[in-house]
C-alpha positions in Angstrom: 92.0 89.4 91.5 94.4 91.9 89.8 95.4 95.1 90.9 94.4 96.4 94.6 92.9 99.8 94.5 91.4 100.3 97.8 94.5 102.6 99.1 95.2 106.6 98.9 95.8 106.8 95.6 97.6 110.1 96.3 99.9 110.0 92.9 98.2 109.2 90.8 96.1 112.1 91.7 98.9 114.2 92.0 99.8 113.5 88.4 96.1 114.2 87.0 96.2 117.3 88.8 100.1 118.4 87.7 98.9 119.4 83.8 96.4 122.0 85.5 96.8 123.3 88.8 99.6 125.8 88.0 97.4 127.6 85.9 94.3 127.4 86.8 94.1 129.6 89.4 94.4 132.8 87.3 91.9 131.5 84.6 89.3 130.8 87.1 90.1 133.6 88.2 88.9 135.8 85.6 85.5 133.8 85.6 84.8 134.6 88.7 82.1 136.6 88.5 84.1 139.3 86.4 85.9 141.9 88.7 84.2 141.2 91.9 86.8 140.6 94.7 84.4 140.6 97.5 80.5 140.3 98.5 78.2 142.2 101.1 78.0 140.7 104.6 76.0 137.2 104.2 76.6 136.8 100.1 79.6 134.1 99.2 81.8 134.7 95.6 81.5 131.5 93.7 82.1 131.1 89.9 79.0 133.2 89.1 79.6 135.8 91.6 77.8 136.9 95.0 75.2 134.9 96.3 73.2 133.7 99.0 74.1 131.3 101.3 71.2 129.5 100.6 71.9 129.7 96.8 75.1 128.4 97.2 74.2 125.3 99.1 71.4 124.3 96.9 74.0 125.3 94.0 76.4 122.2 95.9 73.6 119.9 96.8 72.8 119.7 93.2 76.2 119.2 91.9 76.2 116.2 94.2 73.0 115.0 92.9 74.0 115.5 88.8 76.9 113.8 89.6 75.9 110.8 91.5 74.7 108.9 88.2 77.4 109.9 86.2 79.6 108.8 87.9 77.8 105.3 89.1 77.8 106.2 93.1 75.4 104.2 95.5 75.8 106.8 98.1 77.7 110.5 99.0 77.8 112.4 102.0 79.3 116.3 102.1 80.1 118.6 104.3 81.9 122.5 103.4 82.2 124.8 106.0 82.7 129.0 106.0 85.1 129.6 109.0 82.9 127.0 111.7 79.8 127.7 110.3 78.3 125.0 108.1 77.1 126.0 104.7 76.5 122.3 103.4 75.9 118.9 105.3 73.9 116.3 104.0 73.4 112.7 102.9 72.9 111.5 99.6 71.7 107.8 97.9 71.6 105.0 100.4 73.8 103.6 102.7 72.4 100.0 102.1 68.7 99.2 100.6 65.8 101.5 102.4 68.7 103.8 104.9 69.4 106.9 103.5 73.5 108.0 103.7 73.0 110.6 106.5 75.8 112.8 107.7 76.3 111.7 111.4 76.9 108.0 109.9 80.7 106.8 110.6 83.2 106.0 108.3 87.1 105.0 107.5 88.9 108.5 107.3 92.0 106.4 106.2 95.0 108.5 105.3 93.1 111.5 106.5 94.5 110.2 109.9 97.8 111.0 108.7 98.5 114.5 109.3 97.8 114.1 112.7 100.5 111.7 113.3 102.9 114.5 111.3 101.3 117.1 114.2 102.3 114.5 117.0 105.5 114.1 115.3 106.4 118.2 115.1 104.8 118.9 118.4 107.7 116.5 119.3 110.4 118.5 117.7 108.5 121.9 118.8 109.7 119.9 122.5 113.3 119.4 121.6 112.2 115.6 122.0 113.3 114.3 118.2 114.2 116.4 115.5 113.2 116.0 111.4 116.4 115.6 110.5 117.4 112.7 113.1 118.6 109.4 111.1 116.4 106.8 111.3 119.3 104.5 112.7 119.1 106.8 115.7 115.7 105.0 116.6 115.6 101.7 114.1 119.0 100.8 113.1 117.6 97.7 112.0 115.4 99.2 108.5 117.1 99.7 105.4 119.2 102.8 104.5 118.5 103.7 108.2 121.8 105.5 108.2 120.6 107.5 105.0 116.8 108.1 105.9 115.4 110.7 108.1 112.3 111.5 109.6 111.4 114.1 107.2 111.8 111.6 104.3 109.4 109.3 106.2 106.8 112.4 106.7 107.3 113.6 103.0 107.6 110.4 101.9 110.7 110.8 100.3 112.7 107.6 101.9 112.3 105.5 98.3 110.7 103.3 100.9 108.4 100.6 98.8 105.4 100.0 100.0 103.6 97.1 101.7 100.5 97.0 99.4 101.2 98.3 96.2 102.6 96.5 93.7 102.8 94.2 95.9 100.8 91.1 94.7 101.5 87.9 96.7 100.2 90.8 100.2 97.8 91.9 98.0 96.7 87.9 97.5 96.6 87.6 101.0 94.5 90.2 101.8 91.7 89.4 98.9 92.1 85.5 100.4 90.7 87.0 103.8 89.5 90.4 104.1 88.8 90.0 107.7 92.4 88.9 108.8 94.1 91.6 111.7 97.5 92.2 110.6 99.9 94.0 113.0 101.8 97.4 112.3 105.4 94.8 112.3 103.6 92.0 109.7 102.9 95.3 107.6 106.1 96.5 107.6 108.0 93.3 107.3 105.6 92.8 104.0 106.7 96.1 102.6 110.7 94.9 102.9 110.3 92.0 100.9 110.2 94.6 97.8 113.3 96.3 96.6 113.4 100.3 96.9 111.8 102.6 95.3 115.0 105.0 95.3 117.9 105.9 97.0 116.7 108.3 100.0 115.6 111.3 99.1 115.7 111.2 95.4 112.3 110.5 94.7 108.7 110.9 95.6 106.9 107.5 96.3 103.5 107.3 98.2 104.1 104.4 100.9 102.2 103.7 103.6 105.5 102.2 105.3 106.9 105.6 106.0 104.3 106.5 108.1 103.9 102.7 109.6 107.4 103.5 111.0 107.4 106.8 112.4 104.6 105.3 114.5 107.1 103.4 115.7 110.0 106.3 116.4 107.1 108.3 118.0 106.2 105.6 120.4 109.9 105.0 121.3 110.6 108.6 121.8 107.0 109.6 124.0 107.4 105.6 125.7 103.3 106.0 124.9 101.4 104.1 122.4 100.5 106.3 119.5 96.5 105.6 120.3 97.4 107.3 124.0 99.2 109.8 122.1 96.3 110.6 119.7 94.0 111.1 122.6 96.3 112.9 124.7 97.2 115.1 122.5 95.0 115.3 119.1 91.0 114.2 120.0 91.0 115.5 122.8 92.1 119.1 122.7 90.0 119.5 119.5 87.3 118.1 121.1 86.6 115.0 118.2 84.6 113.4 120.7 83.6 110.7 118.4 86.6 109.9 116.6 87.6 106.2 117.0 90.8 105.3 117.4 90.5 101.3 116.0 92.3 98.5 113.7 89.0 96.0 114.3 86.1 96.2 112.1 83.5 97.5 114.4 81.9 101.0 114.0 81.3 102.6 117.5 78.0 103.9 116.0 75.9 103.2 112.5 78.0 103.0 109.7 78.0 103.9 106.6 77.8 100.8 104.4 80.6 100.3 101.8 80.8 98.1 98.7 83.4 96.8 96.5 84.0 94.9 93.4 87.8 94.2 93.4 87.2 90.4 94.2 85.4 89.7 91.4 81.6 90.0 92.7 80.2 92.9 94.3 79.9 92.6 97.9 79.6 94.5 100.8 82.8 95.7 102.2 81.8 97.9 105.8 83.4 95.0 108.1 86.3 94.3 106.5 89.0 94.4 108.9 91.4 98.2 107.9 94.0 96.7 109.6 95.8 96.3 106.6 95.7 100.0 105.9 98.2 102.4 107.9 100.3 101.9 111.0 99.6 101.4 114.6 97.2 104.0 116.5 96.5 105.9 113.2 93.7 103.4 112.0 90.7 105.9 112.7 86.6 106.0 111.7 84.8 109.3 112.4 81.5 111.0 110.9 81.8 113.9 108.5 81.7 116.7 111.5 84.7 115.1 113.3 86.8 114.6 109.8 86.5 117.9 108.5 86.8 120.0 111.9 90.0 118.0 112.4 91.4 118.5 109.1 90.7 122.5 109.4 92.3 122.5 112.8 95.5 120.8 111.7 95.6 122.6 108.7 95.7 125.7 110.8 98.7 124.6 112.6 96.1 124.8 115.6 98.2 122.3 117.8 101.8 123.2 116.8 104.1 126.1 116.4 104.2 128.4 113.7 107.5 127.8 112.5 106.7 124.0 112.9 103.4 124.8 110.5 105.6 126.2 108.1 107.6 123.3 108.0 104.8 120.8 107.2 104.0 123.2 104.6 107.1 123.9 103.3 107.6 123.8 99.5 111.1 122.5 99.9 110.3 119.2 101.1 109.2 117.8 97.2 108.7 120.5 95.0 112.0 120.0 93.6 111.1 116.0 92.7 108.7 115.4 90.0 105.8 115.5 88.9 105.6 118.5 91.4 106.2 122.2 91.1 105.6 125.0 93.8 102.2 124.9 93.3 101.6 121.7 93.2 103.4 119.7 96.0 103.4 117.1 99.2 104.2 118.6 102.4 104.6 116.6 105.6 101.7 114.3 105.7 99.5 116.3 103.3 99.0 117.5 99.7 99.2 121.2 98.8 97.3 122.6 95.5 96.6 125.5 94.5 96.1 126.5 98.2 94.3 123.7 99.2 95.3 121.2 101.7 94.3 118.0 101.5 94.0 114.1 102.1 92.4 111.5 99.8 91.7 108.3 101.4 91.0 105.5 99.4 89.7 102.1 101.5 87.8 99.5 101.4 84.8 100.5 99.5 84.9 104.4 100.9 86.3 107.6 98.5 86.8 110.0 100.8 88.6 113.3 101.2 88.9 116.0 103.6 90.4 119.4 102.1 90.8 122.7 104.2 91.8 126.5 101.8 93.1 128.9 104.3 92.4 132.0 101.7 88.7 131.9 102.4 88.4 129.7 106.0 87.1 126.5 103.6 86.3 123.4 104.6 85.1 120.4 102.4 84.4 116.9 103.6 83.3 114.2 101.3 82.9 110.5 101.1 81.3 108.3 98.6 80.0 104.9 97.7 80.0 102.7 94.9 77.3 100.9 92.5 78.3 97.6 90.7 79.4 99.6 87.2 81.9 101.4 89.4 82.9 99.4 92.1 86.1 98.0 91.0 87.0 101.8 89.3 90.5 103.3 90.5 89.0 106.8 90.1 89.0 108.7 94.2 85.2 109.8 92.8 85.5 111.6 95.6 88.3 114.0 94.7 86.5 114.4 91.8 83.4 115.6 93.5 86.0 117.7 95.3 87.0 119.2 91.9 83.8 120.5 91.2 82.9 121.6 94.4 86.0 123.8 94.5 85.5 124.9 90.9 82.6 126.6 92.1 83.0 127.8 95.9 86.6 129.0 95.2 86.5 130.1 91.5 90.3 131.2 92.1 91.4 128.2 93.6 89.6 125.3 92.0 91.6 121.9 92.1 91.3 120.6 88.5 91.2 117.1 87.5 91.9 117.1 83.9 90.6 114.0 81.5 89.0 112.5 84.4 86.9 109.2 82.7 83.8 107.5 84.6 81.9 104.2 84.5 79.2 103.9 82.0 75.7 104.8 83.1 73.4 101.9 84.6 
């Protein structure tokens, strides 16, 4: 059964994009439709200068479609917003044999979930209720190093904090033994401590779902609410994501998109497996594209929190001092910062999927994709790739490159 890749591969994207993000910015730059800094009421700049709005989206739409082949997707669905006004949002491929992928269909945001357990979390401090640099041991004596970890190691994921899924084979075992199993935030967690660490606190960067796992935990101890309450209270609702789904079962509250996967040997559909084993408690979510990427814009705003707390989350200083990262190229609190995007790249089950937000020119791109048997069992995020070229063209001074990025062969 081999290796699990149906989690947010976030480093290993981080490292693909470390060789090219610093300086692409200026070099697209210059390509950007020569010295044209600005276009006439109603025209966009993208890599070939103004155009229509119209242009532009057919310019996306086909993008999508050239890609799809090359890289071996079933289906992809995309949405990229100007300010709140939708430029693309549209379906492509099928979501299983005679239904078209359609944008309203639901689907596992996974790790896109994330920063709004960071916003619950600084909305907390912004309250004088907890502060970032509380010691764990102030809430769970009980973890490792709790007298060494804070909660801005667990939010920048800089505890050393192993992780309960990867590299983590006799878990992973478990989980490819029974895909529909519920697991419980504790199991998780207990899973995750029968590995050694990482690092000592706060001397390296390592992507673990346990850090976040946990701070559910602190949250819930410090509000006396379950973090599900608290995401309604205090996320969904006041942004209005009225079809967001807070849920660890495998249900979909609406039609689903379908997902496939070839990690156990044979590919199968995957859309009911239970996502349980994914993230903590309350922060296991499934929403259409509209819902995804009008949350993602609203948190990468700072929308529900202070300004100083936004600048926090964003803060350099939190990783750019560990490798492979550089003050362009960083983790914040909860979310990954390149070349002035924002982002999260979930990675579950069957689903690619990313939600990224560049405050420069009031961006928004959703995508999620699908996978045909010659891919299905690939490690690539296809949909950060998509993401790549999206950007390389809507923001010609901001593109997020994937260097040597390598696909399944064509069916």
């Amino acid at each position: 059964m081999g290796r699990l890749v149906r989690i947010p591969v976030v480093a290993l994207v981080l490292c693909a994009l470390i060789a090219a993000c610093t300086a692409a910015s200026a070099a697209a730059a210059a390509t950007a439709g020569g010295s044209a800094t600005s276009c006439s009421q109603g025209r966009l700049l993208v890599s070939t200068g103004c155009v229509s709005r119209l242009a532009a989206q057919e310019h996306i739409e086909a993008t999508i479609r050239e890609s799809m082949p090359e890289m071996g997707l079933r289906s992809t669905i995309i949405r990229v917003d100007t300010g709140e006004k939708p430029l693309v949002n549209a379906g492509f491929g099928n979501s299983m044999k005679g239904v078209p992928a359609a944008p309203k269909m639901y689907w596992r945001i996974g790790s896109i979930a994330i920063p709004y357990l960071i916003d619950i979390l600084l909305q907390l401090q912004d309250e004088g209720k907890l502060n970032l640099n509380d010691k764990l041991a102030k809430y769970r004596p009980n973890f490792p190093e709790s007298n060494e970890v804070t909660l801005r190691m667990l939010a920048s994921v800089t505890s050393g904090y192993p992780d309960f899924v990867q590299e983590n084979a006799p878990f992973q075992q478990k989980i490819f033994e029974n895909p529909f199993r519920q697991w419980s935030a504790n199991e998780l967690i207990h899973w995750a401590f029968t590995l050694p660490p990482a690092c000592a606190p706060g001397t390296c960067f390592h992507y673990a779902h346990t850090n976040f796992a946990i701070l559910s935990q602190v949250i819930s101890q410090v509000t006396g609410k379950s973090i599900d309450a608290l995401m309604h209270e205090r996320i969904l609702g006041p942004l209005g994501l009225d079809h967001t789904r807070v849920t660890r079962y495998p249900a979909f509250p609406g039609i689903g998109l379908h997902a496939y996967t070839g990690e156990r040997g044979v590919y199968e559909d995957s859309t009911f497996w239970s996502p349980s084993w994914s993230i903590g408690a309350g922060t296991v979510m499934t929403s259409p594209m509209a819902d995804a990427v009008r949350g993602f814009r609203a948190m990468a705003r700072g929308e529900l929190i202070s300004k100083q707390a936004n600048e926090e989350r964003l803060s350099p200083g939190n990783t750019d001092h560990l490798a492979p990262f550089n003050p362009n190229l960083y983790y914040g609190l909860g979310v990954t910062y390149a070349n002035g995007w924002q982002f999260q790249n979930p990675f579950i089950d069957g689903y690619t999927g990313t939600a990224a937000y560049l405050p420069a020119q009031d961006l928004s791109v959703g995508i999620v994709t699908t996978q045909l048997p010659q891919s299905a069992n690939s490690s690539t995020v296809f949909a950060t790739e998509l993401l790549s070229r999206v950007t390389a063209y809507i923001s010609p001074a901001h593109p997020i490159v994937l260097p040597g990025a390598k696909f399944p062969p064509r069916s």
